[in-house]
C-alpha positions in Angstrom: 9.1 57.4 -116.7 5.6 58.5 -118.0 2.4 59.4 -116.0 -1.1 57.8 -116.0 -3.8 59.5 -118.2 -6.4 59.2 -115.2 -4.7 59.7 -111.8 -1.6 61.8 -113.3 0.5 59.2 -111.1 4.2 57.6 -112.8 3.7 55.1 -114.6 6.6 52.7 -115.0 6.8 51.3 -118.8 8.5 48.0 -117.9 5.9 47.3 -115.4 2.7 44.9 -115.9 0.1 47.0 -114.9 0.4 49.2 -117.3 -1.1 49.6 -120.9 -1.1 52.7 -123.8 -3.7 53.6 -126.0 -3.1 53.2 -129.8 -4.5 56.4 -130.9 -3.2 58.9 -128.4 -0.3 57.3 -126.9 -0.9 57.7 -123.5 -0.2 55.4 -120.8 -2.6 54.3 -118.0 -2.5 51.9 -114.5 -4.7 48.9 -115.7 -6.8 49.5 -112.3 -7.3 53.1 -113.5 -9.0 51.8 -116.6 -10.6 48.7 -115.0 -8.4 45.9 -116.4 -7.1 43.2 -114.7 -4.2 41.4 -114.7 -6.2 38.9 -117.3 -7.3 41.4 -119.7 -4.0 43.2 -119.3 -2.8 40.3 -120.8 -4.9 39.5 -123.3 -4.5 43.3 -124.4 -0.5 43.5 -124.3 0.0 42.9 -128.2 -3.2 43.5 -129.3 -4.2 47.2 -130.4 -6.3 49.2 -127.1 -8.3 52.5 -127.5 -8.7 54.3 -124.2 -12.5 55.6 -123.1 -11.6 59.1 -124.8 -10.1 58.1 -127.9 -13.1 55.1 -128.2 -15.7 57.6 -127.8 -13.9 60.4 -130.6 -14.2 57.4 -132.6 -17.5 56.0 -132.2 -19.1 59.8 -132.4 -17.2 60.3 -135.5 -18.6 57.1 -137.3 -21.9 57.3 -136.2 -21.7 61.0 -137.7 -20.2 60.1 -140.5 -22.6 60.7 -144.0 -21.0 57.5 -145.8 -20.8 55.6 -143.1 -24.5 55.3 -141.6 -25.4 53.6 -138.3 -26.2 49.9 -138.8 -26.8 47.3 -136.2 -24.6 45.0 -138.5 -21.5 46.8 -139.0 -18.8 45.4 -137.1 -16.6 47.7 -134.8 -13.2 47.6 -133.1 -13.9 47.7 -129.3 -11.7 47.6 -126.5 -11.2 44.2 -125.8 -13.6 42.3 -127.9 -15.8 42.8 -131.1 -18.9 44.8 -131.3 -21.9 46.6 -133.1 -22.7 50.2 -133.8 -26.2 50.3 -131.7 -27.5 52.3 -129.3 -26.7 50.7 -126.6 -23.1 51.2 -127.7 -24.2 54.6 -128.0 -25.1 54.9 -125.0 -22.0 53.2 -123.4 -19.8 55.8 -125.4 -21.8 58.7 -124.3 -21.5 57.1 -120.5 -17.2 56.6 -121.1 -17.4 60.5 -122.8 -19.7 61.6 -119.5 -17.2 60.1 -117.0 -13.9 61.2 -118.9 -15.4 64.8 -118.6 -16.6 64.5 -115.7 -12.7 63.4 -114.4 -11.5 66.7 -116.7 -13.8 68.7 -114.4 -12.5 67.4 -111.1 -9.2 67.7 -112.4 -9.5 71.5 -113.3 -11.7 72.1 -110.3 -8.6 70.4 -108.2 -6.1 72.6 -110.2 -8.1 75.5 -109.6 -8.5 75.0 -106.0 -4.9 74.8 -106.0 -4.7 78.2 -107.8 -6.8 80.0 -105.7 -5.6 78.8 -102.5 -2.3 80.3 -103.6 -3.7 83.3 -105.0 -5.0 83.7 -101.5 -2.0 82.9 -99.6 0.1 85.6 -101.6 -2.6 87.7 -101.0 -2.5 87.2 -97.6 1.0 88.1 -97.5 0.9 91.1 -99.4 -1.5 92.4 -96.9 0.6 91.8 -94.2 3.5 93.3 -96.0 1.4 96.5 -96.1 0.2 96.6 -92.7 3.7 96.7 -92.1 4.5 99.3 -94.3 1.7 101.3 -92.8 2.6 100.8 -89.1 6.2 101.7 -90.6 4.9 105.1 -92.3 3.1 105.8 -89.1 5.8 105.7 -86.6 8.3 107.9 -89.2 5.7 110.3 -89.7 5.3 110.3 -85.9 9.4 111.1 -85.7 8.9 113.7 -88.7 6.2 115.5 -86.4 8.5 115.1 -83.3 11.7 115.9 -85.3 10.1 119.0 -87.2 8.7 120.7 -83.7 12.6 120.3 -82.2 13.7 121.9 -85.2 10.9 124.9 -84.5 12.1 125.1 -80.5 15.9 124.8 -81.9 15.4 127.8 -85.0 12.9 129.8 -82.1 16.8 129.5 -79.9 19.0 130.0 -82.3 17.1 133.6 -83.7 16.8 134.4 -79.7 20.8 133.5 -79.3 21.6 135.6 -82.7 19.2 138.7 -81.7 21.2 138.5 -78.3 24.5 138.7 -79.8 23.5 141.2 -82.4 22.2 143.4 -79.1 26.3 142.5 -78.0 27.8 143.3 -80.9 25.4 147.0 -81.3 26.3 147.8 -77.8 29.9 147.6 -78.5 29.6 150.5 -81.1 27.6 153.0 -78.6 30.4 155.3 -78.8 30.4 155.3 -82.7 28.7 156.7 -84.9 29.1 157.2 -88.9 29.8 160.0 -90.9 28.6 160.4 -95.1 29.2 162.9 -97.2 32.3 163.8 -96.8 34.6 163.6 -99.8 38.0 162.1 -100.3 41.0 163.9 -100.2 44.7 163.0 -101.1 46.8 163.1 -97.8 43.6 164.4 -95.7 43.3 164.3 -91.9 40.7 162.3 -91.3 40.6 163.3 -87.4 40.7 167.1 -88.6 37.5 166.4 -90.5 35.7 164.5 -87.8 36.8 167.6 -85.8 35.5 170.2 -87.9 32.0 168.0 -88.1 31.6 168.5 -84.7 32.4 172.0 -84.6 30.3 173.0 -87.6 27.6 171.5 -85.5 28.4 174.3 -82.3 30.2 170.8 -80.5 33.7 171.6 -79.1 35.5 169.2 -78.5 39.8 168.2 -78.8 41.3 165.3 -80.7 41.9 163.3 -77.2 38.0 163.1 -77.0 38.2 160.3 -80.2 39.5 157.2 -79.2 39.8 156.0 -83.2 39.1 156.9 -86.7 38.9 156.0 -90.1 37.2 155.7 -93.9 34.9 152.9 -94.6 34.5 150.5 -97.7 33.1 152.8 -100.3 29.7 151.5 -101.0 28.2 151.4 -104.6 25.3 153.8 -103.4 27.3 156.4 -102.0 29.4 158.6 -104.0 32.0 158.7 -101.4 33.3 156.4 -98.5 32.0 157.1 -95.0 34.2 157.8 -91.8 33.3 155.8 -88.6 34.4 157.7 -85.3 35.0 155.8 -82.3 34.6 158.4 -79.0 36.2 158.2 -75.8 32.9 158.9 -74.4 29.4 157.8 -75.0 27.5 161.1 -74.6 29.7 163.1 -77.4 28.7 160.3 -79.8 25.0 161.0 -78.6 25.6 164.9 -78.7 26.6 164.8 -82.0 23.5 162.7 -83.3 21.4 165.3 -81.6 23.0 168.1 -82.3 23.2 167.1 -86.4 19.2 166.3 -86.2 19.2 170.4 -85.2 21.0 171.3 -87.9 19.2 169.7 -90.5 21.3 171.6 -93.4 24.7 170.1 -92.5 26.8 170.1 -96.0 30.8 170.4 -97.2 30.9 173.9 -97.4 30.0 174.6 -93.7 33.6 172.5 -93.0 35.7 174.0 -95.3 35.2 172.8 -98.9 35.0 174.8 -101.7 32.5 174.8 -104.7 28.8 173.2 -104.7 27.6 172.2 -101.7 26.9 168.1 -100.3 25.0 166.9 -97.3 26.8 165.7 -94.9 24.8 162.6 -92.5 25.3 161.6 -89.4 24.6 158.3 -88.7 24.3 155.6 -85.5 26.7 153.2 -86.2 25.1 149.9 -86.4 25.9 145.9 -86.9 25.7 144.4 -90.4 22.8 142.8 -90.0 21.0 145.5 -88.6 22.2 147.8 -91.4 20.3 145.3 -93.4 17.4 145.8 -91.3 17.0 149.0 -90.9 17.1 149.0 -95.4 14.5 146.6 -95.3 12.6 148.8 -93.3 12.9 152.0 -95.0 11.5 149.8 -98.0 8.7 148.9 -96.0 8.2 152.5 -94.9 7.6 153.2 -98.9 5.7 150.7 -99.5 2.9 150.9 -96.4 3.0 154.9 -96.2 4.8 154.6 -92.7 6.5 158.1 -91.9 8.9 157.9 -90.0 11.7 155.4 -88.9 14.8 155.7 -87.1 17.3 154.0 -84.9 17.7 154.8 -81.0 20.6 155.8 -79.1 20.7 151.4 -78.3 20.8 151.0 -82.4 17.3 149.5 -82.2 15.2 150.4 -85.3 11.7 152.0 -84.9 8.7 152.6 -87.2 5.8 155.0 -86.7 2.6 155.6 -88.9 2.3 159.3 -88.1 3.1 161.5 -85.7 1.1 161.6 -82.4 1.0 157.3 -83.0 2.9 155.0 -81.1 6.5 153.7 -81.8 7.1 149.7 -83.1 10.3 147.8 -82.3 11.5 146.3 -85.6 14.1 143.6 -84.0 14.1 141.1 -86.9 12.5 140.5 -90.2 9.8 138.5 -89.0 8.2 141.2 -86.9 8.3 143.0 -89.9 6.4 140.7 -91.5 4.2 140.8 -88.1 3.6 144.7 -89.2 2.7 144.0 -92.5 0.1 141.9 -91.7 -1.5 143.0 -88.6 -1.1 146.6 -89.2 0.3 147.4 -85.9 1.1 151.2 -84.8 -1.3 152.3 -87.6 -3.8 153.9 -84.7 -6.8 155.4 -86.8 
């Protein structure tokens, strides 16, 4: 099955309305080409040159140096004889018009085909991206919503952990921490906890400490601490108070022998105030603060200079606070 030259329709090759050109081979509907059923006959065996082809041909002759124009030269045509003139000149230049002038509507078909598709897909891909858009714009929406719960939910969860910190300090009110102190084979650590006390002018008997024992040794510390455990909750304050008195507290005024070590006296607070409390001291270099402490409570407090009020340091962010703002720093 083969397709007509001119309307691009099948063309069936054992039908009668049908004819090829001798020079290009292509096939065309005789209506297509304005032949009858007559001429189509007439032309069946005989050798026929489509508009296209007869035009090539005519232009080529009537350029051609050794073969000059001449009203007297005879010339195949496409069903009967004729004469180079300029009438058939003029007819070839009309067949050449019209067969461009069908390419033209063809293409401009074609292309109107092209761009209508071009413009569908287009149309589609910008649907496509309002959709993506409106997409984009609701998950950023649920980011937004998402990332404020997770602000409320963190803001609860440092409240819950600051509250069970507070728990976990209050337990130790009775305790506090003693450094300094070195280690002995076989020693009584309640003896030494005892002879603390009473190097600091506080008397009190073995049944006033509920428990006691060494610590971890820490890597800054060139011996392990004791942590005491009192019955009650004002010999654990006395003895903070009374070893802030005596601020030259040291091994020999318990009993050891040879150079003298400080001995400290510490609250006994939660790991992660301990933590705290270092990060503070850091700050307390770095800004020129000059003092810090912790309470009876275990809370940790930072003043400028004496004479200016006290800050609260209950977590690392109101550090950070301080840092910025300044606060307590009264000029």
């Amino acid at each position: 099955m083969s397709q007509c030259n001119i309307c691009n329709q099948s063309v069936n090759r054992n039908a009668k309305d049908k004819i090829d050109c001798s020079r290009c081979k292509n096939f065309f509907h005789g209506k297509c080409v304005n032949l009858g059923d007559t001429e189509l006959e007439q032309l069946s065996s005989s050798n026929w040159t489509c508009a296209h082809c007869e035009a090539n041909y005519r232009i080529q002759r009537a350029c051609s140096d050794s073969t000059p124009v001449r009203g007297t030269v005879p010339v195949a045509n496409s069903a009967v004889g004729s004469f180079v003139t300029v009438e058939n000149l003029n007819s070839s230049i009309a067949d050449l018009k019209t067969f461009i002038e069908q390419s033209n509507m063809k293409m401009q078909q074609d292309l109107s085909v092209s761009i209508l598709a071009c413009t569908t897909k287009i149309d589609e891909c910008y649907e496509a991206l309002t959709r993506q858009a409106e997409l984009i714009k609701e998950q950023q929406t649920a980011i937004d919503r998402l990332s404020e719960e997770n602000k409320c939910l963190r803001k609860k969860l440092d409240n819950v952990e600051l509250e069970m910190d507070e728990l976990q300090q209050y337990s130790r009110r009775n305790n506090v921490e003693i450094y300094g102190v070195p280690t002995t084979q076989g020693e009584n650590v309640s003896k030494i906890v005892l002879d603390v006390c009473k190097s600091v002018g506080m008397d009190i008997s073995k049944h006033s400490i509920d428990a006691c024992h060494r610590l971890k040794k820490r890597n800054n510390r060139p011996t392990s601490g004791i942590i005491v455990k009192f019955v009650r909750r004002t010999d654990a304050e006395d003895l903070l108070l009374r070893r802030k008195k005596k601020r030259d507290l040291n091994t020999n005024h318990i009993g050891f022998t040879g150079e003298a070590a400080p001995i400290f006296i510490n609250k006994s607070l939660t790991a992660k105030r301990s933590k705290l409390f270092a990060k503070v001291k850091q700050f307390q270099h770095d800004a020129g603060y000059k003092y810090v402490w912790t309470d009876f409570a275990g809370r940790v407090r930072i003043r400028f200079r004496e004479g200016d009020r006290a800050i609260v340091i209950n977590s690392e962010d109101d550090l950070q606070n301080l840092s910025v703002s300044g606060l307590g720093r009264d000029e």
